[in-house]
N, C-alpha and C positions, 0 to 999 in steps of 0.2 A: 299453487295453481299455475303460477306464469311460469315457474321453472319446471312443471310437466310439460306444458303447450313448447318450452322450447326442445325439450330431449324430444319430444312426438317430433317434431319440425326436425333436427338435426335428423333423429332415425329415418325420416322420408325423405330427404334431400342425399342421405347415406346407401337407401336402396334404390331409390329413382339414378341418383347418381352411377349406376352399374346397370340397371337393369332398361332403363330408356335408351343410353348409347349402343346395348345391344340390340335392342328392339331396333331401333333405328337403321341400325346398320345392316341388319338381314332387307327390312324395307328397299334401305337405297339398293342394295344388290337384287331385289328380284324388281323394283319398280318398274325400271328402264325396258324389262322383258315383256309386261304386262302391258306395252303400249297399245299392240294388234287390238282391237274388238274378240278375236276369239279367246286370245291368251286372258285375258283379262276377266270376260264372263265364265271361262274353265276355273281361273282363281279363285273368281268368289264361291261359286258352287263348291271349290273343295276345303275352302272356309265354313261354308254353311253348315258342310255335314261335321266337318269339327267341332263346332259348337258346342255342341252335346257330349262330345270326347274331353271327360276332368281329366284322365291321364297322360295324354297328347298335350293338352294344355298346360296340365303341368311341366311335363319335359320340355313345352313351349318356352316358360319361363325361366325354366333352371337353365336351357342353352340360353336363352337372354343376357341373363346375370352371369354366367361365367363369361359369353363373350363383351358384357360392359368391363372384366378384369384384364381382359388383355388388351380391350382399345384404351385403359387409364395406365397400365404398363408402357406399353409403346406410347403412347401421348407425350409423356415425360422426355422419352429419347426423340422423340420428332420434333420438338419444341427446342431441344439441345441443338438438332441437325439445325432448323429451320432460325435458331439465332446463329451460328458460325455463317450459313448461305446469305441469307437475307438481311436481318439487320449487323453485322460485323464487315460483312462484303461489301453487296450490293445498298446499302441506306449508308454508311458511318464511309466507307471507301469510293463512294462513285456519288452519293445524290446529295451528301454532305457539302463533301470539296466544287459540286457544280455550284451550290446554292450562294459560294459566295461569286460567281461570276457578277458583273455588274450588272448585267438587264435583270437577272436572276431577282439578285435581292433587291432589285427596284422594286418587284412587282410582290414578292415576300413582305415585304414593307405597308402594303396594302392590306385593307380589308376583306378582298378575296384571296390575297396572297397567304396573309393568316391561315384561314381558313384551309388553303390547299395543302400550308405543312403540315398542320394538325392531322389532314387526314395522311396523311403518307406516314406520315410517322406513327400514329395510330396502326397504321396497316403493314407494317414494315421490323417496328419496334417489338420484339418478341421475349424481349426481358426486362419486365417493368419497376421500378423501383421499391424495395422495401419499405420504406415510409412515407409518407405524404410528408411534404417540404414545411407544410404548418405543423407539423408533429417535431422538429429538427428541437426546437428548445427542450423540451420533454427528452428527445431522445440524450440530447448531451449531461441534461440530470444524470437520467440514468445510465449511461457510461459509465460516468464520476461515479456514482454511488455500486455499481458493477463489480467496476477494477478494486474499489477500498475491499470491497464485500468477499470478491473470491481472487483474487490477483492474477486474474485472464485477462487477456484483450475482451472488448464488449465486441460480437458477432457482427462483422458488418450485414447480414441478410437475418431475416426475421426467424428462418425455420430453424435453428441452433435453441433458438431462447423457446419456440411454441412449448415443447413439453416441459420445463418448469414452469412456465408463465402460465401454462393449463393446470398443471399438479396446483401452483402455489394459488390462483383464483379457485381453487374447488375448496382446499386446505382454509382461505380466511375469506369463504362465500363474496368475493368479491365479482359483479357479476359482470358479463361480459359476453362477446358474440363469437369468440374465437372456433368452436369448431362447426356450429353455423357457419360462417363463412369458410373453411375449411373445406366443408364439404362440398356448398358452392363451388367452390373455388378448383376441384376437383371433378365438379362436375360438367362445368361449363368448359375448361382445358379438356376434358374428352371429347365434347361433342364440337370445339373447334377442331380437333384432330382428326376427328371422321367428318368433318365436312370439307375439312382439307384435301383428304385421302379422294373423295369423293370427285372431286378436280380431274385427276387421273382416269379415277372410273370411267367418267363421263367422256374425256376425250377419247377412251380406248374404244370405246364402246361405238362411239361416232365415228374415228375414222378407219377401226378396224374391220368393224362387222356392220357398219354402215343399219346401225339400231334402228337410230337417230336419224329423223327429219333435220334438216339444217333451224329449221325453225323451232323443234322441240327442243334442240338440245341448246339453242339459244335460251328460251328461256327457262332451260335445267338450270342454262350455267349462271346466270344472272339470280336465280333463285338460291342456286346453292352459295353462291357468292355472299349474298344479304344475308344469309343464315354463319356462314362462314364467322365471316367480316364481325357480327354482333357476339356471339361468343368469341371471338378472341380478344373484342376489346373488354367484354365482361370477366372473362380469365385473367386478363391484368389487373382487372380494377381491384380484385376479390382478393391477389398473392399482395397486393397494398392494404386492403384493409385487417389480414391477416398480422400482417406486422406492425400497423396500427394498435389492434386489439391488445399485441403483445406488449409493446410498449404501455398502453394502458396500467394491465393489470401488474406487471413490474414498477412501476409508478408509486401508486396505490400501496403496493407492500412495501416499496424500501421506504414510502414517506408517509405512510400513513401507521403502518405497523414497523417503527425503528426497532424495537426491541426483540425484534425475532430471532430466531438463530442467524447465526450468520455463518455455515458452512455450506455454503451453496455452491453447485458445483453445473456447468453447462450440460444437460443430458444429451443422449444422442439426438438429432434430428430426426422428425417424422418421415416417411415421403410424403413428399408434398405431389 
C-alpha cells in the first residue's frame, strides 16, 4: 500500500511537474493583458463558453504539458547562464571579496549580519551542494567501498550515481525517496525559471507599452519576486536531498548486502 501511495505521489508530482509550469506560464503572459475591466470580463465570458468544449480543453492541456517540456529544457541552461552571471561573477567575484572589508564583517559577525548572508547567498547561490555536510562520513564510506568496488573515482555530484543507486534500491527493495524528490526537484527548478523569466516580462511590459500602472507592476514584481525567491531556494534544497537519498541507498547495499556482485559500473546520468 505505502509503495502504491508513493508511485501515485511520484506520477503527480511527474505530470504536475510539466503541465502546471505550463499552465502557469500562458497565465503569466495573458494576466498582465486582462488588467482593463473590459479585457478581463471579455476573458471570462470566453472561458465560460469553453467550459462545456472537452475538446478545446483537451488541447488546452496537451499545449500545457508540452509547453511545461520546454520551460524544464531551458530551466537547466538558464540555471547554467544564471550560475556563470550571478553567483561565479557577481556573489564569489564582487560581494565575496567586499564581505571581508572591515565595517563589512563587523556587521556580518552579528546577528542581523547572519542573517543578511544567509539571504544573499540563498538568493545568489545557483549551484547548491550535493550532499548535506552531516552526510560527509557516509559519503567517504562509500567512496572507499566505490573505488574497491568498480575502480573509478567516486562522482563528485550525485546525478552520475541516481540511476544505479535507483536500479540497485528497486533490485534489494531498499526504500527510499529518490525519484520523489527527483521530480520535486524538477519541478520547482521550472517554476523558478519561469518566474525568473517573468522578471523580464513584467519590465517590458511596463516600460515598453506602458500595461502597467506604476503601482500594479510594483506589486507584480514584489509578488513575483516571493514566488521566485521560494522555488529557487526549494530547487536547491531538493538537487541536495537527491544526493542524499543516493548516498543512502548505496550505503545500505555496499554494507548491508556485502555479498553482491561486485561489477558495477557508473550508468549514465539522468537529466536532472
Amino acid at each position: 500500500m505505502d509503495s502504491l501511495v508513493k508511485s501515485i505521489r511520484t506520477f503527480l508530482f511527474d505530470v504536475l511537474g510539466l503541465l502546471l509550469p505550463g499552465f502557469i506560464a500562458l497565465m503569466l503572459g495573458v494576466l498582465p493583458w486582462l488588467i482593463p475591466s473590459h479585457s478581463l470580463s471579455s476573458f471570462q465570458s470566453y472561458v465560460h463558453s469553453l467550459s462545456g468544449s472537452t475538446p478545446i480543453l483537451f488541447l488546452l492541456l496537451l499545449g500545457c504539458y508540452l509547453l511545461g517540456h520546454v520551460i524544464k529544457v531551458w530551466a537547466k541552461y538558464g540555471y547554467r547562464l544564471s550560475f556563470i552571471l550571478l553567483e561565479k561573477n557577481l556573489y564569489q567575484k564582487l560581494l565575496c571579496p567586499m564581505a571581508r572589508w572591515r565595517w563589512i564583517a563587523r556587521f556580518l559577525n552579528t546577528e542581523l549580519g547572519g542573517v543578511t548572508r544567509s539571504f544573499f547567498r540563498a538568493l545568489l547561490v545557483c549551484q547548491p551542494p550535493s550532499y548535506d555536510s552531516v552526510m560527509e562520513d557516509l559519503r567517504r564510506a562509500v567512496r572507499e567501498k566505490w573505488h574497491s568496488r568498480t575502480g573509478t573515482p567516486f562522482p563528485g555530484q550525485w546525478h552520475p550515481l541516481f540511476k544505479l543507486a535507483q536500479a540497485t534500491g528497486a533490485d534489494n527493495h531498499i526504500p527510499n525517496e529518490m525519484s520523489t524528490y527527483l521530480a520535486k526537484y524538477n519541478f520547482y527548478r521550472s517554476m523558478a525559471f519561469l518566474f525568473g523569466l517573468n522578471f523580464a516580462y513584467l519590465a517590458g511590459l511596463w516600460m515598453t507599452f506602458h500595461q502597467l500602472s506604476f503601482s500594479a507592476f510594483a506589486i507584480a514584481f514584489v509578488a513575483n519576486f516571493l514566488f521566485w525567491f521560494s522555488f529557487h531556494v526549494k530547487y536547491k534544497r531538493y538537487w541536495t536531498l537527491c544526493g542524499n537519498e543516493a548516498l543512502k541507498v548505496m550505503y545500505y547495499f555496499f554494507f548491508l548486502f556485502p555479498k553482491k556482485p561486485h561489477d558495477l559500473h557508473p550508468e549514465q546520468s539522468p537529466d536532472p
